[in-house]
C-alpha positions in Angstrom: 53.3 64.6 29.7 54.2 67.0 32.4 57.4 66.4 34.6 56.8 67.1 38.1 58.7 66.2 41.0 57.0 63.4 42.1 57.7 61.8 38.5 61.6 63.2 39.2 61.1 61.5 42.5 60.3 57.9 41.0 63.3 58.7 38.5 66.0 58.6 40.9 64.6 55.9 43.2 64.6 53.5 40.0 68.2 55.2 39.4 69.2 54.2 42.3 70.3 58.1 42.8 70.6 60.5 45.2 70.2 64.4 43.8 70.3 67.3 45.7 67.3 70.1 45.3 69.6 71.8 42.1 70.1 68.4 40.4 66.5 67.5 40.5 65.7 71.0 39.3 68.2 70.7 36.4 67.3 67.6 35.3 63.6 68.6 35.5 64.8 71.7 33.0 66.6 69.3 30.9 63.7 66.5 30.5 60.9 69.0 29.4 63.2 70.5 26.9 63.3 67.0 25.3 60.0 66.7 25.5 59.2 70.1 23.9 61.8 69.2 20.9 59.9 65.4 20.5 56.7 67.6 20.3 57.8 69.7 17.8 59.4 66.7 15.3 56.2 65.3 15.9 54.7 68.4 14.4 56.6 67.7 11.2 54.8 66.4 8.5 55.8 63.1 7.3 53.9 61.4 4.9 55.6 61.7 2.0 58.8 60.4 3.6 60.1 56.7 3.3 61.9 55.1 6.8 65.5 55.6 7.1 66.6 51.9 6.8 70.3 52.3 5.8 72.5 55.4 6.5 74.0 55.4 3.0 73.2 53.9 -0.4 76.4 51.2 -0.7 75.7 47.5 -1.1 77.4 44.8 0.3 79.7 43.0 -2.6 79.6 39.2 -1.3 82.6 37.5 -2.6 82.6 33.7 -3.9 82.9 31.3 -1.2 86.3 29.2 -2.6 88.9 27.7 -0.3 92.2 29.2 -1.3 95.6 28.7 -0.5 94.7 25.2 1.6 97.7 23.6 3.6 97.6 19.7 3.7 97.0 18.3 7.2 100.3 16.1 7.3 101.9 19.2 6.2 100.1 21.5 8.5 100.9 19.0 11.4 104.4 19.1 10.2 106.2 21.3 12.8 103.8 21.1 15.6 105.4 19.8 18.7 102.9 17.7 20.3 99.9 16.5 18.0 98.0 13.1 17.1 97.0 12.0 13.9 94.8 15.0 12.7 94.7 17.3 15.3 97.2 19.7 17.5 97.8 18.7 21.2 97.4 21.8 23.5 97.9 22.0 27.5 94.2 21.9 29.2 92.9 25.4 29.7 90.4 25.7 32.8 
């Protein structure tokens, strides 16, 4: 893929950018060197090589699911200041 300026052009326009002459040329520079490193990882020989699907080797230790520690409702309810019979009464948020 070659980088032009009519490609730079489209780039900035879908942006929503306005570059002056250095910028485009910059960014120009700076978007062929990324293609030249992708064409050089593409280079490397792979086949050998399982995907990368996890960054480390740890597994997740799940814990039992067990209620612990539960408070009665009545005693839950207990110091509220404004509730009904099983739930907590708060001021109507809009």
């Amino acid at each position: 893929m070659k980088i032009d300026q009519a490609l730079i052009s489209r780039l900035e326009h879908l942006a929503r950018l306005e570059l002056s002459a250095e910028e485009r040329e910059g960014i120009k520079n700076d978007l062929n060197n990324i293609l030249q490193m992708v064409e050089k990882m593409n280079k490397v020989n792979t086949d050998n090589v399982e995907p990368l699907i996890y960054i480390n080797e740890q597994v997740n230790v799940w814990r039992e699911d067990k209620v612990k520690n539960q408070v009665d409702r009545k005693d839950g309810l207990k110091n509220s200041p404004d509730k009904s019979d099983e739930f907590f009464k708060v001021p109507k948020m809009i």
